[in-house]
N, C-alpha and C positions, 0 to 999 in steps of 0.2 A: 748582784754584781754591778760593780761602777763603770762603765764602760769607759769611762774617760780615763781611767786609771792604766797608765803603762807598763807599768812594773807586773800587771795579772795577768792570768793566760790571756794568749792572743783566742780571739772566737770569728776568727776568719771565716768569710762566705764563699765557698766554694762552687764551681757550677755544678757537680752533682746533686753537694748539699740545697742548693737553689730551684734544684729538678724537683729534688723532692718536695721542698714545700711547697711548691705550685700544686703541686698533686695533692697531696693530705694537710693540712698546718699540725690537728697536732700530732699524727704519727710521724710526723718531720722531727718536731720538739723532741719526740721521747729517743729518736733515733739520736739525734745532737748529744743529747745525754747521755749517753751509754755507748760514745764510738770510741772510749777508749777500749773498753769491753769486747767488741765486738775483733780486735784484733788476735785479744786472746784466747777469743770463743773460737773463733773460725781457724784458727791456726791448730787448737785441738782435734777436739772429736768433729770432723767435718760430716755435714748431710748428705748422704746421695740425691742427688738432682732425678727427680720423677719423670719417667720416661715421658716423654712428647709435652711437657710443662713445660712452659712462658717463664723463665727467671726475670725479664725484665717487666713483666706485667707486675706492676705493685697492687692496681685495685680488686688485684685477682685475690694474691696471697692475704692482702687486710679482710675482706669481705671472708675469706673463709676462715681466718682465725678468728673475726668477731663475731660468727654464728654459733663458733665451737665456744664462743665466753676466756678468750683467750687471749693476752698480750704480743703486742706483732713482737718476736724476736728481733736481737739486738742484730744476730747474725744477718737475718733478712733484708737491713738496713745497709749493714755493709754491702754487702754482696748486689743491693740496689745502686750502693753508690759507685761502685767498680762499674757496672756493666753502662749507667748512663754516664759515665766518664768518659768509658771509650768511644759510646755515641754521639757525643757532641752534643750530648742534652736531648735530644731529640728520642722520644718515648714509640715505639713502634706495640700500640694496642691496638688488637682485633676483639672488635664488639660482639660477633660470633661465639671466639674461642670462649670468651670472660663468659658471658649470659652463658655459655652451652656446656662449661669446664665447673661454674658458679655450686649446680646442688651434689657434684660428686666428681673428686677425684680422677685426672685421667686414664683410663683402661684400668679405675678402682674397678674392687666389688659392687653389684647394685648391692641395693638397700631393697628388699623386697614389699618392707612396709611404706618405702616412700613411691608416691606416685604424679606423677607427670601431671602440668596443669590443663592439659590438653584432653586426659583422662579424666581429674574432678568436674569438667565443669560440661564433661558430652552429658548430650540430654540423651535418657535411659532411651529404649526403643519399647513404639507406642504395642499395643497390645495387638492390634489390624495388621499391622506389619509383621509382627512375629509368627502370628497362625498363616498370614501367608506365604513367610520362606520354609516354613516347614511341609513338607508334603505329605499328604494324607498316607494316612496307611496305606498299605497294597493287600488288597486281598488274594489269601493262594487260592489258585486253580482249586475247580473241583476235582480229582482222578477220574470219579465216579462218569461226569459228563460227558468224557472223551469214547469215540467211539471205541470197538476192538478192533486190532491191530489186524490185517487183511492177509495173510499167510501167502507168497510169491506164488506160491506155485496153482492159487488162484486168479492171480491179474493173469487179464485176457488183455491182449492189444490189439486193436482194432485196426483193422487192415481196411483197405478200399476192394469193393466186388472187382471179383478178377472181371475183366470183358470179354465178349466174344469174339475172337478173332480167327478170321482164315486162315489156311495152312500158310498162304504167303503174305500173310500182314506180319508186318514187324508190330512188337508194343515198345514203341520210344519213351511212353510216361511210365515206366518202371522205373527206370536209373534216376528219374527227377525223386525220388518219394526222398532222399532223404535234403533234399531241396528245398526249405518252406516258402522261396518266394514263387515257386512254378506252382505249390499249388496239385500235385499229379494228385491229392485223392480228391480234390473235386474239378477238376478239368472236366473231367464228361457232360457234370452237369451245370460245368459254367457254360459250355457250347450249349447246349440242350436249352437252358432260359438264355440263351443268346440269338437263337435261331426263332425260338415263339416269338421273340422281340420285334425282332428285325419287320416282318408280318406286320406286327402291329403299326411301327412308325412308317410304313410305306406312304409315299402321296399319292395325290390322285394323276396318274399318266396322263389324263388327259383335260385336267386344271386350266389348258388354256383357253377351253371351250368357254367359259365361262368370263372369260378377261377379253374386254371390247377394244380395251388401249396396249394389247400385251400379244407378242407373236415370240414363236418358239427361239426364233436369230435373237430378240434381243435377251433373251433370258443367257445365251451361251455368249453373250459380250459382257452381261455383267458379271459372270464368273468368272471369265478370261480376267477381268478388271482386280477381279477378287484375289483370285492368282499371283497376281503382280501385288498386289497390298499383302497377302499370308508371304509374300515371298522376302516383301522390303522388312515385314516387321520380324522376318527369322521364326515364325510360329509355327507350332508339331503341326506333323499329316492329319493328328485326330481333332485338330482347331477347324482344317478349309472344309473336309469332310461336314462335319457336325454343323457347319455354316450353310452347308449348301441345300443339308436337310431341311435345318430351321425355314431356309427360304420357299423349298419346296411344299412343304407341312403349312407354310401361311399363305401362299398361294392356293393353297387347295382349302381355304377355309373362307377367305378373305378378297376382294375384289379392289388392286390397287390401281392408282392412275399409271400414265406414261412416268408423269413427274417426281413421283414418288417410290419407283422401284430401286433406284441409287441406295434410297435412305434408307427401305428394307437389307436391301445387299449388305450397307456399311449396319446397321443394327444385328442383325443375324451374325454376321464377326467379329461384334463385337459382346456378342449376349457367349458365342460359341468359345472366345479368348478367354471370358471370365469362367468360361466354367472347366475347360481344359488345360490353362495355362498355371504355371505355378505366377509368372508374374505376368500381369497382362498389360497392355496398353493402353495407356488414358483415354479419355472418352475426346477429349481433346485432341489427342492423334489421331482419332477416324474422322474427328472433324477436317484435323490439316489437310491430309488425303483425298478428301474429298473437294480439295480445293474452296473450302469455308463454305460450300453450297448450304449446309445444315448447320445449325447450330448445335452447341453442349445440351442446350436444355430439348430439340428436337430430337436427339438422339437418342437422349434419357426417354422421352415420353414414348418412343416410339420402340422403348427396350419395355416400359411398363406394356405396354398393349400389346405387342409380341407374344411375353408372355401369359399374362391372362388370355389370350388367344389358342395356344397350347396346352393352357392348362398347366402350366408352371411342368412339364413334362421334358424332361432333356434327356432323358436315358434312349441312348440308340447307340446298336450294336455297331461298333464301328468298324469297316473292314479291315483296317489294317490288323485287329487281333483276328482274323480269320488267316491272314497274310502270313502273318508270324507259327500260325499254327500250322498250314499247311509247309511251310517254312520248315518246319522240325523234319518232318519229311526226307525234306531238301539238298536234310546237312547244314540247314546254315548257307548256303550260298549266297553272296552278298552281293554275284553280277544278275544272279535270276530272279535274286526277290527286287534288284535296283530299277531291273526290266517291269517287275509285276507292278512297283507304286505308281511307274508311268503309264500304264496299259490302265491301270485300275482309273488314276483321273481322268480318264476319257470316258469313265460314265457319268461325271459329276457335268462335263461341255455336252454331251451328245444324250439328248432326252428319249433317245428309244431305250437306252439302258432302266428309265423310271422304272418300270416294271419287275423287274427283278430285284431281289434279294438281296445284298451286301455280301454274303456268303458265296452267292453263286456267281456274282461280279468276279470274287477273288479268286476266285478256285479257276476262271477263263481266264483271268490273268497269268496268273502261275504255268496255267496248261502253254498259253501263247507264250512264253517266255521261255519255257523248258524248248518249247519246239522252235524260236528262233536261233536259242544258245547251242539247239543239239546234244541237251541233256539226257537225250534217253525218252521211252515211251512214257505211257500215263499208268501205273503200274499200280498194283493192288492196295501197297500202304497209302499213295499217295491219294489214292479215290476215298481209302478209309479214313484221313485222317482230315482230308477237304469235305466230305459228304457228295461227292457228284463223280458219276461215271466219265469214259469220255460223252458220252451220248447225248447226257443231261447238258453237258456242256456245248454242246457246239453251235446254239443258235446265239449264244453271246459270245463266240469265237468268232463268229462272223461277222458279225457285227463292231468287232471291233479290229477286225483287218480291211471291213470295208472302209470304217475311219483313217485307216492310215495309209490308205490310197487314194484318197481323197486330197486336194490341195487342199496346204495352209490355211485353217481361215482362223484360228486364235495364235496370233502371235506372242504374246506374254507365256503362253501355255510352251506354245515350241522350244520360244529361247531358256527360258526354265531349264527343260530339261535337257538341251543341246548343251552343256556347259561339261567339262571335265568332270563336275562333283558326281553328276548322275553318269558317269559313264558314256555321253551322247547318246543316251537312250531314243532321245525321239528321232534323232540322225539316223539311227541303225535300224530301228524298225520301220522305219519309213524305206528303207530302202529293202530292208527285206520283201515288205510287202508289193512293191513295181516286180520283184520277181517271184512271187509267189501269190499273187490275188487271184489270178485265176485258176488255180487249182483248189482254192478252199471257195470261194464268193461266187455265186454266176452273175451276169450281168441282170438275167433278168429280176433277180434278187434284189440287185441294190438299186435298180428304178423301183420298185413295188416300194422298198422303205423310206425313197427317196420322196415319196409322193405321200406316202403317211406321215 
């Protein structure tokens, strides 16, 4: 064709026509060619437009008729030139759609024989790998091995031996059995290895014979002292208790200076916190306490040899489970047992109590505390279930109302218990006792103790 020739068709550039060739040159050509065509194609038998297809993606529709071996229709040219007409030229392709729309038709049929290239090229799975996702066989049971099946009306259930009881003891560990934290089928005989114990951990009453730099006073100032420390740090009854053992068990073994009793004191509460507390106190805190007199590492060294002293030995019957048992008794009363753990620390200050039992401390506690509140006499269950008559009990009833007629001499110990939480226990029995000391105590009684 002459292009310079005016008289022939015009072949005017259009900007559709102009979109297109930028895109393809020659599916541009072939379209040029055949747009008169394409009016009458389209105007015909029209195509339904493929759900979710890109009509104005051209490299879409080329690419999949030139894999099919196929001529881009004339129609496909038209209907390219209408839609970038409207857009101003401007071709809106996603590289996505094209590469992901490219091996099949959208929401076509797959092709079962064609497979994804992400498929051809995974590397197979090694042989090590395979035997170990698979899991071994399981082997069945034998039947054979399993014992025979026990017929009910053979199971025996094991009960706890009934106990001997007097016509007027009560059995309060009955109604615990179906209780598993009381414990009622062996109760009897946690008392019974609680009581051989106790025996055992005794000190020696009279340990001070032996201590040249140590008299009976200062030993009841370093507990007072102690007192005030279980007190600041919030620690159980069975922490100062077990503290006060450890001191007396290493005095009765061991010969310490004047200077060095502080450190045993603060060691002993602090060997006694670690092993009763759920959370105990830094070693650092008994230090503060002590006003930095000891250091972290004297404290440590002096918890090693403590123990190796004892023989790594810490098991001791403590009374407050005596307290608690006799307690059952009781009903539970919370003003007689609040009275008994203040009665009871006045054997930990007062060293005539050494001698006796842990047992037989609590059981004179209880007694003296039922008799100040005016709970009633000392009656059959409550002898059964303490271990001590009134009888057995009265030389450490005395003893401990001659203590609390006696003026103030541990003040940390009094204000303790002078506070609301206890009741004003040590208020109240101290006044009981100005009007009742001499009818349990004689005088010449409490010079003779006074003097041992």
């Amino acid at each position: 064709m002459n292009e310079n020739d005016e008289n022939g068709p015009s072949a005017r550039v259009t900007r559709a026509k102009s979109a297109a060739l930028t895109t393809d040159a020659a599916g541009a050509k072939k379209a040029m060619g055949v747009k008169r065509a394409t009016t009458t194609t389209t105007t015909g038998a029209t195509r339904a437009r493929p759900a979710l297809g890109d009509v104005s993606n051209v490299n879409k529709t080329e690419t999949v008729e030139a894999k099919a071996g196929k001529k881009p229709a004339a129609s496909k040219a038209g209907l390219t030139s209408k839609a970038t007409a409207h857009s101003g030229g401007i071709q809106k392709v996603s590289r996505t759609s094209s590469a992901r729309t490219s091996n099949r038709p959208p929401l076509g049929p797959r092709d079962s024989n064609k497979k994804s290239n992400a498929t051809t090229h995974k590397r197979p799975p090694s042989k090590e790998r395979s035997t170990q996702d698979q899991e071994p066989p399981r082997k069945k049971p034998e039947l054979e091995s399993k014992p025979p099946a026990i017929p009910e009306d053979d199971v025996k259930i094991i009960k706890p031996a009934p106990q001997a009881f007097q016509d007027a003891v009560q059995d309060l560990d009955t109604e615990d059995l179906d209780d598993p934290l009381m414990a009622a089928e062996y109760v009897v005989e946690i008392f019974d290895y609680l009581k051989d114990l106790e025996i055992m951990t005794l000190p020696n009453p009279e340990y001070i014979d032996h201590q040249p730099d140590l008299e009976w006073k200062m030993r009841g100032i370093l507990v007072d002292w102690l007192i005030e420390v279980h007190t600041r740090f919030r620690l159980l009854p069975e922490t100062l208790f077990l503290a006060v053992n450890i001191i007396d068990r290493f005095l009765s073994a061991e010969v310490v200076a004047l200077d060095r009793l502080q450190l045993v004191g603060v060691t002993a509460m602090f060997i006694a916190s670690k092993y009763e507390e759920v959370l105990s106190p830094h070693v650092a805190n008994f230090s503060h306490v002590a006003d930095e007199t000891f250091s972290d590492k004297e404290i440590l060294d002096a918890e090693r040899h403590v123990l190796a002293t004892l023989e790594y030995n810490m098991s001791f019957p403590n009374p407050m489970n005596f307290l608690r048992r006799i307690s059952k008794a009781d009903n539970y009363d919370i003003q007689t047992r609040t009275l008994g753990k203040y009665l009871m620390e006045i054997s930990l200050l007062d060293h005539r109590f050494m001698c006796y039992p842990q047992s037989h401390i609590s059981a004179a506690a209880m007694y003296l505390a039922r008799l100040i509140l005016e709970r009633g006499s000392w009656d059959a269950t409550l002898a059964h279930y303490s271990g001590y008559t009134e009888e057995e009990i009265e030389p450490v009833f005395q003893l401990m109302v001659d203590y609390l007629h006696r003026p103030v001499s541990h003040e940390a110990f009094f204000k303790k218990y002078a506070s609301k939480k206890f009741l004003k226990a040590s208020i109240l029995t101290r006044q009981w006792a100005k009007k009742y000391h001499h009818m349990y105590v004689d005088a010449a009684d409490s010079l003779v103790k006074d003097e041992q």
